[in-house]
C-alpha angles and dihedrals in degrees: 000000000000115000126232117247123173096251077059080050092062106026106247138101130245089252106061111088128251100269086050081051097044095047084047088048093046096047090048097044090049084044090050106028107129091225088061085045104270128133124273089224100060093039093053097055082050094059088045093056099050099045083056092041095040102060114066100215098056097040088062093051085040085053100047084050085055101114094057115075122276090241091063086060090045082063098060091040095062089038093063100041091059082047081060100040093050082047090055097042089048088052087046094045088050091052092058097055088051094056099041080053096046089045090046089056087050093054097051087045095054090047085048083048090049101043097055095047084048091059093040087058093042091055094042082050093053100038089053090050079054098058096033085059087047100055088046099044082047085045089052097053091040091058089039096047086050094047095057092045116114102236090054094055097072094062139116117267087226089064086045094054086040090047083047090051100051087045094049091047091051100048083039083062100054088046116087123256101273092048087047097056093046093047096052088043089058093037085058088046090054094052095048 
């Protein structure tokens, strides 16, 4: 019984030289590709064959191993090939732990990012309800200061209750929606 080397696989012998063994490899992979209706199995030890027969370097180690049978080879092959898988899904393994890394920083740096905008705008917000208190506490003294004048006293109390309008319309306008609405119902209920 003759064994079954690679050079058998392909059809050529160790002697032919790489561009005899790349035309053999072509036309069987085109005969045995799954997609063409070959099997998967055979296509699969073609391809074998050819990525040990096309690289200098491992067809002369293959050659020097040829005494021993072709399945002893396939061994190492696939020896090698799970050394390689385990090495790709270690890399990829690797590259995970960097993005979720990576990811994990983004995310702290947009809470940082976020934090800090949320206590500019506390502090703009405080400082505006600040000022806001100011300009109505200046606006109270102003109208009292001007009540108890003594130029204002001798008005009607028609231009008083006027003066008090304007200044209630105007703080009513400083004063959100809701306020707004409370203070001119009880301004409507003063005047019944």
């Amino acid at each position: 019984m003759s064994r079954r080397t690679l050079y058998n696989t392909l059809g050529v012998s160790p002697t032919n030289t790489n561009t005899t063994i790349k035309k053999a490899y072509r036309k069987l992979a085109v005969k045995y590709h799954p997609d063409k209706g070959g099997e998967t199995e055979n296509f699969q030890t073609i391809q074998g064959a050819w990525n040990i027969l096309r690289d200098k370097d491992s067809r002369k180690v293959y050659n020097l191993n040829l005494e021993k049978p072709a399945e002893d080879f396939q061994n190492i092959y696939a020896e090698e090939s799970e050394e390689l898988k385990r090495q790709e899904e270690d890399r990829i393994a690797e590259l995970k732990k960097q993005e979720e890394k990576l990811a994990q920083e983004r995310r702290a740096e947009t809470r940082k990012i976020t934090d800090i905008i949320k206590e500019k705008m506390r502090l703009a917000k405080k400082k505006n309800n600040e000022k806001r208190n100011a300009s109505t506490r200046r606006l109270q003294t102003i109208i009292k200061k001007k009540i108890y004048n003594a130029k204002l006293r001798n008005l009607t109390e028609k231009w008083k209750k006027d003066l008090r309008k304007r200044v209630m319309r105007n703080t009513i306008r400083r004063r959100p929606t809701y306020l707004r609405r409370k203070a001119t119902i009880r301004h409507r209920a003063q005047q019944i």
